[in-house]
ZAKE-896880 format. One record per residue (C-alpha): residue number from 1; residue in three letters; x, y, z. Coordinates in pm, whole numbers, plus 50000, padded with zeros to 5 digits. Layout:
ZAKE-896880
+-----+--------+-------+-------+-------+
| num | residu |     x |     y |     z |
+-----+--------+-------+-------+-------+
| NUM |    ALA |     X |     Y |     Z |
...
+-----+--------+-------+-------+-------+
//
This chain:
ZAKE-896880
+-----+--------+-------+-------+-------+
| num | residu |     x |     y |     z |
+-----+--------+-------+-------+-------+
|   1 |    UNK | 50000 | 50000 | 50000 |
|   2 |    UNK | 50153 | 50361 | 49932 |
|   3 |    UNK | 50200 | 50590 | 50115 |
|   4 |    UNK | 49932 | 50811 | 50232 |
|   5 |    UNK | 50025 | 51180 | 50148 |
|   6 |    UNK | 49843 | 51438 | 50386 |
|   7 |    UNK | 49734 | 51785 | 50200 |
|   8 |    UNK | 49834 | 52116 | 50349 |
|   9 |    UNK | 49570 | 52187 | 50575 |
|  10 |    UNK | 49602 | 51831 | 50718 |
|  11 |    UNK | 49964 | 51872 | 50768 |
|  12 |    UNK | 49882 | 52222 | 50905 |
|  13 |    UNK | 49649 | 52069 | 51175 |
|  14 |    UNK | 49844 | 51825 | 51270 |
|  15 |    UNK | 50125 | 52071 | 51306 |
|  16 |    UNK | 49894 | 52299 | 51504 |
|  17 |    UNK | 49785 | 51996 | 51775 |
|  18 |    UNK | 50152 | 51914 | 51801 |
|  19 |    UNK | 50284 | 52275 | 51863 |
|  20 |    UNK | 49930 | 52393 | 52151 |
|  21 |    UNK | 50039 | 52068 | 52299 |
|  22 |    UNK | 50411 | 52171 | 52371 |
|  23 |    UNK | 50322 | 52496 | 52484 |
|  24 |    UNK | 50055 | 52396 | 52752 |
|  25 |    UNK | 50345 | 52178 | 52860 |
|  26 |    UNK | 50592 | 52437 | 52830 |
|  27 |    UNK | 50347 | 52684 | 53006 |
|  28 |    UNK | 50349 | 52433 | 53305 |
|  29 |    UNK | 50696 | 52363 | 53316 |
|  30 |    UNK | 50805 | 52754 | 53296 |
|  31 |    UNK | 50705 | 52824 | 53634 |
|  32 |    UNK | 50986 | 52544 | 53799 |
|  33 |    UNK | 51199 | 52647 | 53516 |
|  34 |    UNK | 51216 | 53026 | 53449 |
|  35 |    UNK | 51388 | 53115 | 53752 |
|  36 |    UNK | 51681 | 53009 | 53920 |
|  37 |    UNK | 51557 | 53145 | 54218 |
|  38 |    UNK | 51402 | 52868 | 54311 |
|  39 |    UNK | 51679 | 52590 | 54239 |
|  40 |    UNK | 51949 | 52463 | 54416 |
|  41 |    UNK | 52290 | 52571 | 54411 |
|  42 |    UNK | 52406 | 52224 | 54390 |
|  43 |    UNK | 52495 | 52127 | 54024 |
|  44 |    UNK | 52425 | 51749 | 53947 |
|  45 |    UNK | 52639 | 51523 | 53682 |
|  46 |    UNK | 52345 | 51361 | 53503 |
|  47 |    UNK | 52285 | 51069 | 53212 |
|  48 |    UNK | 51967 | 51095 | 52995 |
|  49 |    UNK | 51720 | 50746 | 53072 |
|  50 |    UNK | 51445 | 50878 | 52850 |
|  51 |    UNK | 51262 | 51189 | 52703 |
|  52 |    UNK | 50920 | 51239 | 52691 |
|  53 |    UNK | 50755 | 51591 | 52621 |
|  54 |    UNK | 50916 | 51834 | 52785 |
|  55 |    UNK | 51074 | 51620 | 53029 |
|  56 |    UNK | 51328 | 51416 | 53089 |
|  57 |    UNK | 51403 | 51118 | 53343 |
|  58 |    UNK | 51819 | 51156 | 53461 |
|  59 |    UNK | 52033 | 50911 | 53657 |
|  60 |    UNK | 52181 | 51116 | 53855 |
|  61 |    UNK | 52533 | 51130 | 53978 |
|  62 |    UNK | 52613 | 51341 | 54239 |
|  63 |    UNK | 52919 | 51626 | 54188 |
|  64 |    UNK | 53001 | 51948 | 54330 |
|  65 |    UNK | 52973 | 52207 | 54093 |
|  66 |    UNK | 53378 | 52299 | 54062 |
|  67 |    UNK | 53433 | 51921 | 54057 |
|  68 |    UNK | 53303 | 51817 | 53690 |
|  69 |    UNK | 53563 | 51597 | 53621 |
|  70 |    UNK | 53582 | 51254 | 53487 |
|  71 |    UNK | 53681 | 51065 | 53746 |
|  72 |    UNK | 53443 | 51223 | 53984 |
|  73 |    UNK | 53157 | 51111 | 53810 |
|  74 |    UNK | 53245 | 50743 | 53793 |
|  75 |    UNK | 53341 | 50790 | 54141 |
|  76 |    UNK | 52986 | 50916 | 54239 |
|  77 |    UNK | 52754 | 50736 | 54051 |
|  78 |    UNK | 52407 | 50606 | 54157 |
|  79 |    UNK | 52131 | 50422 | 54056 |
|  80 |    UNK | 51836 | 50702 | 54163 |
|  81 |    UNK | 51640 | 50852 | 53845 |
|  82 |    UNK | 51544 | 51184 | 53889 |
|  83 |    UNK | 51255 | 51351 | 53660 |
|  84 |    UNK | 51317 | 51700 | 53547 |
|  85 |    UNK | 51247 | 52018 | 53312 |
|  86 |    UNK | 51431 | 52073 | 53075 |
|  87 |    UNK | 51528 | 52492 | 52990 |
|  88 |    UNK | 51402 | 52649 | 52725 |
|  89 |    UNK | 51724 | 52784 | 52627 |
|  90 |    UNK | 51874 | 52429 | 52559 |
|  91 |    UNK | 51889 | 52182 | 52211 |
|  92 |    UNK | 51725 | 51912 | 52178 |
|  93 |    UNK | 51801 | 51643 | 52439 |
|  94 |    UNK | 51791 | 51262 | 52367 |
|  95 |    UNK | 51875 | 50930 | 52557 |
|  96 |    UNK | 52251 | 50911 | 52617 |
|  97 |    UNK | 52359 | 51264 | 52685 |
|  98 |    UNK | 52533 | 51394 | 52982 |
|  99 |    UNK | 52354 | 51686 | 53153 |
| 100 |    UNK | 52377 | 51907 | 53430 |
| 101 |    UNK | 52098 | 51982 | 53666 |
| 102 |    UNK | 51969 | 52135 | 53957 |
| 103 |    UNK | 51705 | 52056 | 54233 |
| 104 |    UNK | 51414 | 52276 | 54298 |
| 105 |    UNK | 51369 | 52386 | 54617 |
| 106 |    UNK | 51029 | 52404 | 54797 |
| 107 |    UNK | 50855 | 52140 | 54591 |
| 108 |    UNK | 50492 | 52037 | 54712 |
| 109 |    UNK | 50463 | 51654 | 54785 |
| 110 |    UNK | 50301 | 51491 | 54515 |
| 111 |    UNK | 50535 | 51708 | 54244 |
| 112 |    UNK | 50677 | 51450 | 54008 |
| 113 |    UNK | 50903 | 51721 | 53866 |
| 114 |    UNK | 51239 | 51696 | 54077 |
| 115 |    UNK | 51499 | 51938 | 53917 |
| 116 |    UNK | 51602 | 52142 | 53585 |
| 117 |    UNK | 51810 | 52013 | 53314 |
| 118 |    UNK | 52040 | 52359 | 53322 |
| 119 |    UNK | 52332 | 52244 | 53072 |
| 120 |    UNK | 52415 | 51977 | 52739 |
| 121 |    UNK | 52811 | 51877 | 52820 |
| 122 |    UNK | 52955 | 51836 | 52478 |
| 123 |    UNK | 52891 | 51488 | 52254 |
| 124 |    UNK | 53140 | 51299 | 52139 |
| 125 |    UNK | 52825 | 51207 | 51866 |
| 126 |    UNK | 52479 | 51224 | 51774 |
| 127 |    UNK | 52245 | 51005 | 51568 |
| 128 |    UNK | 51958 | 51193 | 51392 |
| 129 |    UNK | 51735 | 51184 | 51108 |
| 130 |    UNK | 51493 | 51380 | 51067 |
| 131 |    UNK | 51095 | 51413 | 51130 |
| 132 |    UNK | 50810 | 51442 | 50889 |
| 133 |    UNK | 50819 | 51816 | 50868 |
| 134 |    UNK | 51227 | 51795 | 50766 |
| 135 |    UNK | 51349 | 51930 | 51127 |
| 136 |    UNK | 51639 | 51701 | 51233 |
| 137 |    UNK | 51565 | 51489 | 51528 |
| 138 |    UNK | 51810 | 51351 | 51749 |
| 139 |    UNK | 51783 | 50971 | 51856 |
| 140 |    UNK | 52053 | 50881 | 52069 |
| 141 |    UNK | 52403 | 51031 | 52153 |
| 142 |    UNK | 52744 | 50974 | 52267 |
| 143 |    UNK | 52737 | 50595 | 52098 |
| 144 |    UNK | 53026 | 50379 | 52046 |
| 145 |    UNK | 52775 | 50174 | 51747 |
| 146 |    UNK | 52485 | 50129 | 51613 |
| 147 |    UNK | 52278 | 49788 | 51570 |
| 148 |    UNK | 52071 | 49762 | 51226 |
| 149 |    UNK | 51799 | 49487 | 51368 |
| 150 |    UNK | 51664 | 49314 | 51080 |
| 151 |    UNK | 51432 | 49065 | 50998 |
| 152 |    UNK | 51300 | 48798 | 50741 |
| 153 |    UNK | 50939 | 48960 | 50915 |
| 154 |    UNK | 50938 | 49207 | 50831 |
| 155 |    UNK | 51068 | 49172 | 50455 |
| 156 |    UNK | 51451 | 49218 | 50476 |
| 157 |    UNK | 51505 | 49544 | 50359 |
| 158 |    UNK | 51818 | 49683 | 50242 |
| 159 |    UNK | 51742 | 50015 | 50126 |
| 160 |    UNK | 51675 | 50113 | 50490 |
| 161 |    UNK | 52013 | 49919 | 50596 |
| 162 |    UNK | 52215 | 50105 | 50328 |
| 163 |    UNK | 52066 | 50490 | 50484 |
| 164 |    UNK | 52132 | 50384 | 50840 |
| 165 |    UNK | 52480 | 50265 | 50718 |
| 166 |    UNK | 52514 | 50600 | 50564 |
| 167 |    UNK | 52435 | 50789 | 50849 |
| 168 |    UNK | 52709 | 50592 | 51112 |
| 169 |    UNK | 52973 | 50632 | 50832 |
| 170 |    UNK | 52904 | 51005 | 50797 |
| 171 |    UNK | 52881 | 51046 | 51195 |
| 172 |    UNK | 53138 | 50839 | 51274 |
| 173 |    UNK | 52991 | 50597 | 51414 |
| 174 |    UNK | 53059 | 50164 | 51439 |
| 175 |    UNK | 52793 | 50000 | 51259 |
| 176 |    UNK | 52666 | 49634 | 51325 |
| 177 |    UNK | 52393 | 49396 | 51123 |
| 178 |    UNK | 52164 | 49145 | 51376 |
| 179 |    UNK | 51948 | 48907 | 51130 |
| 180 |    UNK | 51659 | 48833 | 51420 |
| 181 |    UNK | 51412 | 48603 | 51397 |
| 182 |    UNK | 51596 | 48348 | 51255 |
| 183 |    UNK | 51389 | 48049 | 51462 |
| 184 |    UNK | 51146 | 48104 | 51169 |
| 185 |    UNK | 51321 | 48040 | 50910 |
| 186 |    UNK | 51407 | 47673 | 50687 |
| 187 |    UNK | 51758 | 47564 | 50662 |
| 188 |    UNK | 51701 | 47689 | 50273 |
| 189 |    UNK | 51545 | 48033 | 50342 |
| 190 |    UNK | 51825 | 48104 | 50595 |
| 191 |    UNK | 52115 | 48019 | 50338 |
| 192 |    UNK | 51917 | 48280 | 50098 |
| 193 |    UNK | 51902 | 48526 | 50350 |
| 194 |    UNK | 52238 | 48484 | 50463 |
| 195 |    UNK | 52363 | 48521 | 50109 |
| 196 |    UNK | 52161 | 48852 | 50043 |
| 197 |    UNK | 52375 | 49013 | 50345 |
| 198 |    UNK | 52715 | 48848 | 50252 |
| 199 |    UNK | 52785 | 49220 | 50057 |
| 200 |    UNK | 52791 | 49345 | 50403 |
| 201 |    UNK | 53023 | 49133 | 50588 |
| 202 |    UNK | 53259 | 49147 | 50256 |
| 203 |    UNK | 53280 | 49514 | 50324 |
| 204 |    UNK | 53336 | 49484 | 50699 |
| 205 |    UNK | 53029 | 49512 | 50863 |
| 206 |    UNK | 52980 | 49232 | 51140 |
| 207 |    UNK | 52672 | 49010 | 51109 |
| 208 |    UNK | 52462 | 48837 | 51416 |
| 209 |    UNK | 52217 | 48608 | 51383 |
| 210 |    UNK | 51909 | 48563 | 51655 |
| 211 |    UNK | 51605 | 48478 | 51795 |
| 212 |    UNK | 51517 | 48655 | 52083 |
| 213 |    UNK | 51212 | 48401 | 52130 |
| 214 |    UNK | 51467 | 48113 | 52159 |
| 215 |    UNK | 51720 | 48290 | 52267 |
| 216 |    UNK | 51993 | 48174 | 51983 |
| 217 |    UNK | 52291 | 48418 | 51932 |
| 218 |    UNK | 52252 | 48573 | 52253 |
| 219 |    UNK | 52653 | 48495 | 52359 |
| 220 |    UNK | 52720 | 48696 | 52054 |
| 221 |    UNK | 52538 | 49001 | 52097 |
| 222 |    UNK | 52623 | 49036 | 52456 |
| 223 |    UNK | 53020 | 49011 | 52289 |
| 224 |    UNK | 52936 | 49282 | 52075 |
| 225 |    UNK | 52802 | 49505 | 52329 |
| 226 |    UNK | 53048 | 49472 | 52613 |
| 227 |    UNK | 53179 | 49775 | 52776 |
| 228 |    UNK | 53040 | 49979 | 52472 |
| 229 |    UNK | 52685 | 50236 | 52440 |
| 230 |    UNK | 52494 | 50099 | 52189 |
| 231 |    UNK | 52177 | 50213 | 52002 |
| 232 |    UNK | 51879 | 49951 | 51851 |
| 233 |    UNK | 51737 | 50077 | 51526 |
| 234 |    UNK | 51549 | 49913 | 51234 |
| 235 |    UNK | 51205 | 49859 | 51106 |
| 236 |    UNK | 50872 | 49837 | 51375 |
| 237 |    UNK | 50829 | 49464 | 51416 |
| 238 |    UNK | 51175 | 49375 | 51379 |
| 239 |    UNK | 51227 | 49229 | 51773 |
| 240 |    UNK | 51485 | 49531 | 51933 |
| 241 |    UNK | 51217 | 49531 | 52218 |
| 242 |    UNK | 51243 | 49196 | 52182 |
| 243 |    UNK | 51594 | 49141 | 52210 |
| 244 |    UNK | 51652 | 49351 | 52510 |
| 245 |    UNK | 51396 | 49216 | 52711 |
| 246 |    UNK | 51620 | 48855 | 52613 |
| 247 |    UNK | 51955 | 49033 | 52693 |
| 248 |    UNK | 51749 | 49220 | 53023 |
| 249 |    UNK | 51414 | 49026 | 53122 |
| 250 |    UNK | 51374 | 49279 | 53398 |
| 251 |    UNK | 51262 | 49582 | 53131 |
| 252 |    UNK | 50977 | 49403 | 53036 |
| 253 |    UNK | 50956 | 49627 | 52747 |
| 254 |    UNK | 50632 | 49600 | 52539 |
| 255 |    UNK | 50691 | 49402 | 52208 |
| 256 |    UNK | 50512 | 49468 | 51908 |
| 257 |    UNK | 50359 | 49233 | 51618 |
| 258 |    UNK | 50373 | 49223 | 51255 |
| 259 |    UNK | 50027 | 49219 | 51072 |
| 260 |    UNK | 49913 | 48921 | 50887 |
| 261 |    UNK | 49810 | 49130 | 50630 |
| 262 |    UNK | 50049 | 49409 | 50573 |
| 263 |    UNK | 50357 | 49239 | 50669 |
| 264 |    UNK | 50420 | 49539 | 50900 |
| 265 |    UNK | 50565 | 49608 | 51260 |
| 266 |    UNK | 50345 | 49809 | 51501 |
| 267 |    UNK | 50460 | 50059 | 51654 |
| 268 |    UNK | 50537 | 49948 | 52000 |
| 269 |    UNK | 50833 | 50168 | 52167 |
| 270 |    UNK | 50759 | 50540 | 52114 |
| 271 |    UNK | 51025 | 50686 | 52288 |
| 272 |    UNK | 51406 | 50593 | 52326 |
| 273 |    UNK | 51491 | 50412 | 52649 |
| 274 |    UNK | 51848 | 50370 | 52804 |
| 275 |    UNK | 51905 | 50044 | 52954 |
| 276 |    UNK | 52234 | 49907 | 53158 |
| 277 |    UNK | 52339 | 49580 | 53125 |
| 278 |    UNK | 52545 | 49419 | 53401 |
| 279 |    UNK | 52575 | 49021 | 53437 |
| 280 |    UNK | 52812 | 48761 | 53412 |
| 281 |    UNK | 52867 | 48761 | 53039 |
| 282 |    UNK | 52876 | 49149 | 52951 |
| 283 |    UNK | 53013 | 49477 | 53163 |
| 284 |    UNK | 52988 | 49848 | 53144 |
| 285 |    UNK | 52732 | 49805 | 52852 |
| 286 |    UNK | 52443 | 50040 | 52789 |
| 287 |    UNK | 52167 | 49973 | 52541 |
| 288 |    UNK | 51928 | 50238 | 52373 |
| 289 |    UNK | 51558 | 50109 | 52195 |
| 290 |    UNK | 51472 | 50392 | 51987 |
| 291 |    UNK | 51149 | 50352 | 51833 |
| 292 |    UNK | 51079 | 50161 | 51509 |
| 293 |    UNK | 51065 | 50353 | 51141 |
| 294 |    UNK | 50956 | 50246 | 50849 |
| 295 |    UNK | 51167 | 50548 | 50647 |
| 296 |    UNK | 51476 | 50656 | 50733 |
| 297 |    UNK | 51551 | 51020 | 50551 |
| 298 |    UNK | 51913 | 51118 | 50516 |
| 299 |    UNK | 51754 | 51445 | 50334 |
| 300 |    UNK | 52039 | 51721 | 50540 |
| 301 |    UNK | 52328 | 51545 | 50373 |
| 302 |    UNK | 52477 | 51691 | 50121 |
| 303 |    UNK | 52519 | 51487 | 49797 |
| 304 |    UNK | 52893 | 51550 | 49762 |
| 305 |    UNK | 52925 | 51341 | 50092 |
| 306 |    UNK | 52622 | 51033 | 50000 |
| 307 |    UNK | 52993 | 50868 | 49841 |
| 308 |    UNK | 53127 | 50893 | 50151 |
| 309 |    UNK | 52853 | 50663 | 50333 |
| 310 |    UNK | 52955 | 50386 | 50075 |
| 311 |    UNK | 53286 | 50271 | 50207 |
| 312 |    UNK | 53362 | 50034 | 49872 |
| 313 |    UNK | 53236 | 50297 | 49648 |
| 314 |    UNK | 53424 | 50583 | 49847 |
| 315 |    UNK | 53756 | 50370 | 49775 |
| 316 |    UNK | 53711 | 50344 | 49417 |
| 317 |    UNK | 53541 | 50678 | 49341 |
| 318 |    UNK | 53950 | 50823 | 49508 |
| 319 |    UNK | 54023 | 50742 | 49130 |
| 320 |    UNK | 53842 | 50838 | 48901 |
| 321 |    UNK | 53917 | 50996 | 48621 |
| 322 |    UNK | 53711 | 51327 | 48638 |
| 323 |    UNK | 53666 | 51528 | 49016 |
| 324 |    UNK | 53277 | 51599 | 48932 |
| 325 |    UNK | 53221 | 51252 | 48843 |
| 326 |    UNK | 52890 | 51073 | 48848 |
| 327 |    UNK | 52929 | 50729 | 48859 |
| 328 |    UNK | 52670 | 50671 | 48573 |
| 329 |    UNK | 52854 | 50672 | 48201 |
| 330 |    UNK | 53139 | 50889 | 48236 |
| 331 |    UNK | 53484 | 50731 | 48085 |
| 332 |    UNK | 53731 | 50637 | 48290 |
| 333 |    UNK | 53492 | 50587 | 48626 |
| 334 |    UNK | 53661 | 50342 | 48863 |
| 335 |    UNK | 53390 | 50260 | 49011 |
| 336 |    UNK | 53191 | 50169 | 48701 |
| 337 |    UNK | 53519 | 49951 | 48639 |
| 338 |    UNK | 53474 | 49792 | 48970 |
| 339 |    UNK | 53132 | 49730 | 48888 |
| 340 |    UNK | 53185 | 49583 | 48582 |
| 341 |    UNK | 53469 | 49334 | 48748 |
| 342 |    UNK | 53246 | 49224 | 49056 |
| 343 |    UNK | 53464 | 49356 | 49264 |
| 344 |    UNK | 53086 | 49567 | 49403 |
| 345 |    UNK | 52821 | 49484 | 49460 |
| 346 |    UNK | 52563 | 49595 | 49157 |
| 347 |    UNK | 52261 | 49604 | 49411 |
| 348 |    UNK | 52529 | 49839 | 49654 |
| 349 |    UNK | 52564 | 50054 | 49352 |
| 350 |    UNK | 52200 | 50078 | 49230 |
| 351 |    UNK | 52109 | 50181 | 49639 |
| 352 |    UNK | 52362 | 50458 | 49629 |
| 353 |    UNK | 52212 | 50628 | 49314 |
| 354 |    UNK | 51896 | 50566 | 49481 |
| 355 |    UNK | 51925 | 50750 | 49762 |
| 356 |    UNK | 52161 | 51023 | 49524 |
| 357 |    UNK | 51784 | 51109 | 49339 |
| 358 |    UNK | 51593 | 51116 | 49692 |
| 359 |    UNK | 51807 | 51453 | 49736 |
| 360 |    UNK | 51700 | 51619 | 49451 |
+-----+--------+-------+-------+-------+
//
């Protein structure tokens, strides 16, 4: 089924719910936030759990504010998750970030709203794509990799793969494949899988394969994510939920289904969660489930830099023969060469031009 495209009015309602909701939020939060007469002069070390809304839920870690240093904070750490505003004044905020915050003094009892997000420390990264109006939109930050959950259910799809690969090359980011759901699969369908993500591996992207509801591969994923901060991402209906609640039954994170008729993942997690795990086969590991997509846009890169996203292509396109060139017809193209030799992948080639016309 296509698409559905919404008309302008429709997109202008639904931009007009959207916005009165944020500012009856923000109009509630201003009065704890505004003024810093009523906070604390403590300053807290903090680590982003979760946004909702205008709020955020922070782990806190307890520093003086002249003491910000490394070692303080892993010397200080708790387990206590404070909720809190977050200023006006600040960027977007998303799971994995290190804040700064402050209590607010003379709350009434049943307040849920603790303290004040006052200051972003800097990132070492973000991930972001962005949202259906074209505004960028953070998903997780300061990430050592990201995992591309796939699935044979939903259909494997590697156009999606190929932008989120694009967007860890471009940020800098590790990038691994996980093939889930691989308990449902024939001896025969899982060689034909395996061989229509071989083009990954051959370019150095690691492969897992799992099933979260039998709990094969798990040793290898909790390899993969030891003493790194990792981010889930992939299709609705994939298993991420799925697959944490396997590496962390005590989440109990809501899993989603894939229609019978559509072939589709619901829509299960709606906001990103940061989870730690800590057991006897993985340490110092933290895990983010963003929520499932079904598009990913890369539509704020520029198209001088979609080459650079393609690690094989990138290496080939060093030497070509002209500095504007293509990659379509042009004489002398090294990576039309390549192509022709099978030394790329043709369906590799076809994605990049793909996603080259989506930016016109």
């Amino acid at each position: 089924m296509a698409k559905r495209k919404l008309n302008r009015r429709q997109q202008w309602r639904i931009q007009k719910i959207q916005q009165e909701r944020l500012d009856r939020a923000q109009k509630k939060l201003s009065k704890l936030s505004d003024s810093l007469d009523h906070l604390d002069d403590t300053h807290y070390h903090g680590l982003v759990i979760s946004h909702f809304g205008a709020t955020l839920d922070i782990e806190k870690r307890a520093i003086e504010k002249r003491a910000i240093e490394k070692q303080d904070i892993e010397n200080n750490t708790t387990s206590e998750i404070i909720r809190c505003a977050l200023r006006q004044n600040i960027e977007s905020i998303v799971c994995g970030d290190n804040v700064i915050w402050q209590k607010i003094k003379d709350l009434p009892p049943d307040e849920q709203i603790q303290g004040v997000v006052t200051a972003l420390e800097p990132r070492k990264n973000v991930l972001a794509r962005p949202d259906f109006t074209g505004q960028m939109k953070p998903v997780a930050a300061n990430i050592d990799q990201i995992l591309i959950i796939t699935s044979p259910i939903p259909e494997l799809n590697e156009g999606l793969i190929d932008r989120y690969l694009v967007a860890a090359e471009l940020s800098g980011i590790n990038a691994v494949l996980v093939l889930n759901k691989i308990d449902v699969l024939t001896d025969d369908q899982l060689e034909q899988l395996s061989q229509r993500i071989q083009i990954y591996q051959a370019i150095g992207y690691p492969i897992i394969y799992t099933s979260a509801k039998v709990h094969n591969g798990l040793d290898s994923l909790y390899q993969q994510l030891n003493n790194k901060s990792s981010v889930f991402v992939g299709q609705s209906g994939v298993g991420k939920s799925s697959l944490i609640n396997a590496l962390l039954p005590e989440a109990r994170i809501k899993e989603g289904e894939v229609s019978d008729a559509t072939q589709k993942g619901t829509h299960t997690t709606s906001v990103s969660r940061l989870y730690h795990l800590e057991n006897k086969q993985v340490n110092n590991a933290i895990v983010i489930d963003s929520p499932g997509v079904r598009e990913f846009g890369l539509w704020d890169i520029d198209k001088n830099d979609v080459i650079h996203g393609f690690r094989e292509l990138e290496e080939y396109a060093q030497s070509c023969r002209f500095r504007d060139c293509k990659h379509i017809n042009e004489p002398g193209c090294s990576i039309l060469e390549a192509l022709e030799s099978g030394k790329i992948s043709r369906k590799r080639y076809e994605s990049y031009h793909r996603i080259m016309e989506s930016l016109n």
